[in-house]
C-alpha positions in Angstrom: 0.0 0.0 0.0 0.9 3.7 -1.0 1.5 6.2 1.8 1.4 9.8 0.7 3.5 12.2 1.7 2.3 13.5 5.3 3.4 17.1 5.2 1.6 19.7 2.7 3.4 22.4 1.5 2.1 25.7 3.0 1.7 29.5 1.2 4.4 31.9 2.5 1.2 34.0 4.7 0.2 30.7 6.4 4.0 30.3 7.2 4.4 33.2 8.5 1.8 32.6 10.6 2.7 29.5 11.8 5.9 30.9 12.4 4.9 33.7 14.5 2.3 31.5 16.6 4.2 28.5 18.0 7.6 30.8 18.5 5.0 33.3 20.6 3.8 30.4 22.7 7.1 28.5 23.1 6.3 25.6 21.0 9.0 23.4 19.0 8.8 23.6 15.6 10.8 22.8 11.8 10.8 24.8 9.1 11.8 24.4 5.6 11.4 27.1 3.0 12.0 27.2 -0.9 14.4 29.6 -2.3 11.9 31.9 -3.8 10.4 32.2 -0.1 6.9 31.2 -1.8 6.1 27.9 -0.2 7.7 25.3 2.4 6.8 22.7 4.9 6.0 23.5 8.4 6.2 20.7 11.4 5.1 21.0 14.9 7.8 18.9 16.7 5.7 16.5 18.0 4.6 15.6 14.0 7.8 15.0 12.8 7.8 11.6 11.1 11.7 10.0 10.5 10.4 8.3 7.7 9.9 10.7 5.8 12.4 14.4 7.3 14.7 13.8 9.0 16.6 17.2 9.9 20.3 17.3 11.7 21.8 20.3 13.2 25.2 19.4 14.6 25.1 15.9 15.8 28.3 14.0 16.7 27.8 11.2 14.0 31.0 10.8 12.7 30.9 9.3 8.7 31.4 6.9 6.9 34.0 7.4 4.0 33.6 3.9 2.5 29.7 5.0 1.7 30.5 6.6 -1.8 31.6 4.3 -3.9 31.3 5.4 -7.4 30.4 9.1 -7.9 30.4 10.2 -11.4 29.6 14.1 -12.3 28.3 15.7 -15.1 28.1 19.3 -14.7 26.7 21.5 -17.3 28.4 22.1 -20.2 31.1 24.2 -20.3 30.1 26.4 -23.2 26.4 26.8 -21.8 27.8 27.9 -18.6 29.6 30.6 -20.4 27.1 32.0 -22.0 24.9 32.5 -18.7 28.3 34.2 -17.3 28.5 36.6 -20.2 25.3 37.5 -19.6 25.6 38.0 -15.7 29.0 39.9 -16.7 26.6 42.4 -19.1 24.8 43.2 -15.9 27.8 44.2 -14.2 29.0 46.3 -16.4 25.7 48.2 -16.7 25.7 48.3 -13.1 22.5 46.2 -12.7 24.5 44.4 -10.1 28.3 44.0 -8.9 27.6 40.6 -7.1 25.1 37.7 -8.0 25.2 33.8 -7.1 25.2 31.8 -10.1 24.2 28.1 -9.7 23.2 25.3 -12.5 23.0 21.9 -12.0 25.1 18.7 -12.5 23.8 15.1 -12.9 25.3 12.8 -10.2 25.6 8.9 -10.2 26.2 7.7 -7.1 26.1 4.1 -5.8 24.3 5.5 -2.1 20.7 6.1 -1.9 19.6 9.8 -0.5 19.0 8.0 2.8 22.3 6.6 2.9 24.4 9.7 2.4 22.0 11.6 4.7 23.1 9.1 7.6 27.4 8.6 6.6 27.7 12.3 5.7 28.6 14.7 8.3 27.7 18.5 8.1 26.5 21.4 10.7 22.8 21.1 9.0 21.3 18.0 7.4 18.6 17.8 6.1 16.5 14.6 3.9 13.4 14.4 2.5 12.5 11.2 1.3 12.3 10.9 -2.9 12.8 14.8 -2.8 16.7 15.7 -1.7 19.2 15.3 0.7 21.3 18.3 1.9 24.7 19.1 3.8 25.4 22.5 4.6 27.9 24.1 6.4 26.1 27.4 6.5 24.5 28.9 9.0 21.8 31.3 8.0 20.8 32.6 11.8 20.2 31.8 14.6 18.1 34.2 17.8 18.6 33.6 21.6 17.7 35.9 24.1 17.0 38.6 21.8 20.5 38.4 20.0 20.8 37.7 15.8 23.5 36.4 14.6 23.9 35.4 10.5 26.9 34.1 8.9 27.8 34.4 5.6 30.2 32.3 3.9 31.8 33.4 1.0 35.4 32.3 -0.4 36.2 28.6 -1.3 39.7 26.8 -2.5 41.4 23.3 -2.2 43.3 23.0 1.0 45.6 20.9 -0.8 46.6 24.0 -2.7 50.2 25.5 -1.4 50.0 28.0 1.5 45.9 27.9 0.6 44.6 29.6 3.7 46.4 32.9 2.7 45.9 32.5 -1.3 42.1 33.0 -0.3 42.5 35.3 2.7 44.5 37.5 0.4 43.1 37.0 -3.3 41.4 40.4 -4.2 38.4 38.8 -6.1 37.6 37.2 -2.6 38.0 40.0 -0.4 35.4 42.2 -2.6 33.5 39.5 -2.6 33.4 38.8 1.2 33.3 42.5 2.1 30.0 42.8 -0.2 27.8 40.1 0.8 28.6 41.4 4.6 27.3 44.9 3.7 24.4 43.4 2.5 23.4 41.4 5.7 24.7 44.2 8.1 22.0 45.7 6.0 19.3 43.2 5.8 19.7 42.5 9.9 19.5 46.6 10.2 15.8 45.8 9.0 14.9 44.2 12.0 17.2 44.7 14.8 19.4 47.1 16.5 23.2 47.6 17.4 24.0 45.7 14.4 27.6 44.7 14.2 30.8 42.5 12.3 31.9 41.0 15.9 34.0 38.4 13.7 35.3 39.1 10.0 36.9 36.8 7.2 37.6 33.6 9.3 38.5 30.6 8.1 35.6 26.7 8.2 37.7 23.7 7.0 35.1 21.4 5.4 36.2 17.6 4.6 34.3 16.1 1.8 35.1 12.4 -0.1 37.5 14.6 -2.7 39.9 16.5 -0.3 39.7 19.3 2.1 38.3 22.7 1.2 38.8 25.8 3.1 35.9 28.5 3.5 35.9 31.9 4.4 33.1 33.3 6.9 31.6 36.7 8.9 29.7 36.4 12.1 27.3 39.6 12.5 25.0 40.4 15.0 21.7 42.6 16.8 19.6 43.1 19.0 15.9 42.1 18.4 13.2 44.1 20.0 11.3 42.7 23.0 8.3 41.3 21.7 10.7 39.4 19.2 9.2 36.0 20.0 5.8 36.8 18.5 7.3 37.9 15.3 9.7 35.3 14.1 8.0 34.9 10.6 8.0 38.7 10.0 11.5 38.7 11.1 12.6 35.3 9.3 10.7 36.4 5.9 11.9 39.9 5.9 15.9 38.9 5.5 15.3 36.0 2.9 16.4 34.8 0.6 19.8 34.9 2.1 22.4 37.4 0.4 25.3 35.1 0.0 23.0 32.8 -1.9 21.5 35.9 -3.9 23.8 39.0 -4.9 23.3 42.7 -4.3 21.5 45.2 -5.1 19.0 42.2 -4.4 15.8 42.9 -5.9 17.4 43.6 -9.2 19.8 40.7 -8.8 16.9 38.5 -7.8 15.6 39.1 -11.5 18.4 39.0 -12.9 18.7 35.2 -11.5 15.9 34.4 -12.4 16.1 35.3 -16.0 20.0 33.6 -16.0 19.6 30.5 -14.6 17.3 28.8 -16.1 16.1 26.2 -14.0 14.3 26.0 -10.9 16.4 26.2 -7.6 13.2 24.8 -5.6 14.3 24.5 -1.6 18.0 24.4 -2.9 19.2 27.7 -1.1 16.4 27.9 0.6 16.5 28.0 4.6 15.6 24.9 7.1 15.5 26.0 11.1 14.1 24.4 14.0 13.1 26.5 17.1 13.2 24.1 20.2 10.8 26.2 22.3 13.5 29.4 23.4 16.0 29.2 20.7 15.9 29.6 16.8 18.7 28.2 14.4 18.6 27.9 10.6 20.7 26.9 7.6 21.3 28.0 4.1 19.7 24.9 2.5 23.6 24.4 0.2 25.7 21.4 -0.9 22.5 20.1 -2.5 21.1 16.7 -4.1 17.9 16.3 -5.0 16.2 13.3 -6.8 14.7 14.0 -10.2 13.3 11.7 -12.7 16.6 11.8 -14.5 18.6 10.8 -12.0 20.6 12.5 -8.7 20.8 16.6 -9.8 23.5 18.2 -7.6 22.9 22.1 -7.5 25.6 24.2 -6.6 27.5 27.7 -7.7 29.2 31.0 -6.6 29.3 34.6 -6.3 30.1 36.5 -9.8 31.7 39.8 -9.7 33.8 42.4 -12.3 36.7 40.8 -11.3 35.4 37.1 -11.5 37.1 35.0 -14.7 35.1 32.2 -15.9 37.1 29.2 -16.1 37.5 29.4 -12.1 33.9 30.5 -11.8 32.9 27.0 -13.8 35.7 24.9 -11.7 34.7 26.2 -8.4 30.7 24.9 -9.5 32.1 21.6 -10.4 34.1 21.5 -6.9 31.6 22.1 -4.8 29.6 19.1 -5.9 30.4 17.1 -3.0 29.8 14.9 0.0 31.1 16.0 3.1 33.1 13.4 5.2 35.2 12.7 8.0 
């Protein structure tokens, strides 16, 4: 017999709702929300069914790298790529935008189920949805205790292996622009809902282990104060900063079009956000280092930021290396 899917996907009012009811009466509650902040899932603790989300933040599991096996990619093809970074270049230089996130997808084959590589993988934030995607991201989106925000952006990636890597990417100029802009934006964007906002950490360095090496990625800590009455507004709060900058570009409305009209495919919950709020405290991930089941096969989503200075033969190479599995 055929059991449906338990969990309906709600309209982004109804989440907001939601959102701002349970975190006003204390109540325990998951969240995941699409990219386009349009729809998502919303699950009362006490609903949450294993068999069919199962959502990690931090756990100690350690992984398994015998899991993989084979793990063949097929990222888009070069010369399509190239055209969609010409035309995110053209924007630049009419000053549409100076920094957007530009993802496509690859086809995967991998010998592991989604189930499998949700429970051998190790990240900060898992997340799997059965037949839909499994997720592994080191990126926290933000988190509220006690009236404090914190986000995180992460932006900067290279190959540890690389000689003397950490200060290649501490010091490459492309980065640094990079960096400094997406921290604008969510000093910014968290200036919309809180006050004393704050860089109380700047360009630090997240080693990531994955089944192809070590990567080394650069990250901000920022911070505010929310007002008192915080807890009755979550999903005002939560709604009004998404999607996330480091997954979107600024200026962000007109890079959000911009996106949209480049990418040509649907992003769906990849870069969306997941959070669970466990009665007191809310944290929340930028829903990265993505693979999602489609009637194709395993579609891997991934991308970076594009700027004036971006080239893009490293642009295409840092897609492909970022299709991962992160292990330990």
């Amino acid at each position: 017999m055929t059991i449906n899917f338990p969990y309906s996907l709600l309209e982004q009012d109804e989440l907001i709702r939601k959102l701002n009811e349970f975190s006003g009466r204390g109540e325990a509650f998951y969240v995941l929300i699409r990219y386009d902040g349009q729809k998502g899932y919303f699950i009362p603790a006490s609903y949450m069914n294993d068999d069919w989300i199962r959502i990690s933040f931090y756990s100690e599991r350690k992984s398994d790298p015998s899991l993989i096996g084979r793990w063949n990619v097929s990222p888009v093809e070069k010369e399509k790529y190239a055209s969609k970074f010409d035309k995110v270049m053209a924007h630049i230089r009419r000053g549409d935008t100076f920094l957007i996130n530009l993802t496509q997808p690859s086809l995967v084959s991998c010998d592991a189920s989604l189930e499998e590589l949700f429970e051998k993988a190790y990240a900060p934030y898992k997340i799997w949805i059965r037949d839909q995607f499994v997720c592994f991201s080191p990126e926290r989106f933000v988190s509220i205790q006690n009236g404090c925000i914190r986000t995180f952006p992460m932006k900067g990636t290279i190959d540890a292996s690389l000689p003397a890597a950490e200060e290649l990417v501490m010091n490459n100029e492309k980065e640094k622009a990079e960096h400094a802009t997406i921290v604008d934006l969510l000093r910014n964007d968290l200036s919309r809902v809180a006050t004393v906002v704050k860089v109380t950490r700047y360009r630090y360095i997240d080693r990531i282990h994955t089944h192809k090496g070590e990567l080394l990625q650069v990250s901000s800590e920022i911070q505010g104060k929310l007002p008192a009455d915080y807890d009755s507004h979550l999903g005002d709060i939560l709604f009004s900063l998404l999607p996330a900058g480091s997954i979107s570009g600024a200026p962000k409305v007109k890079t959000l079009e911009i996106i949209q009209q480049t990418e040509g495919y649907d992003r769906g919950f990849y870069t969306g956000i997941c959070g669970f709020f466990d009665g007191a405290t809310f944290d929340s991930a930028v829903m990265i280092r993505f693979l999602e089941q489609a009637e194709e096969g395993f579609i891997y989503k991934s991308g970076g930021g594009i700027t004036f200075q971006s080239e893009m033969e490293q642009e295409y190479q840092e897609l492909i290396q970022k299709v991962y599995v992160p292990l330990h």
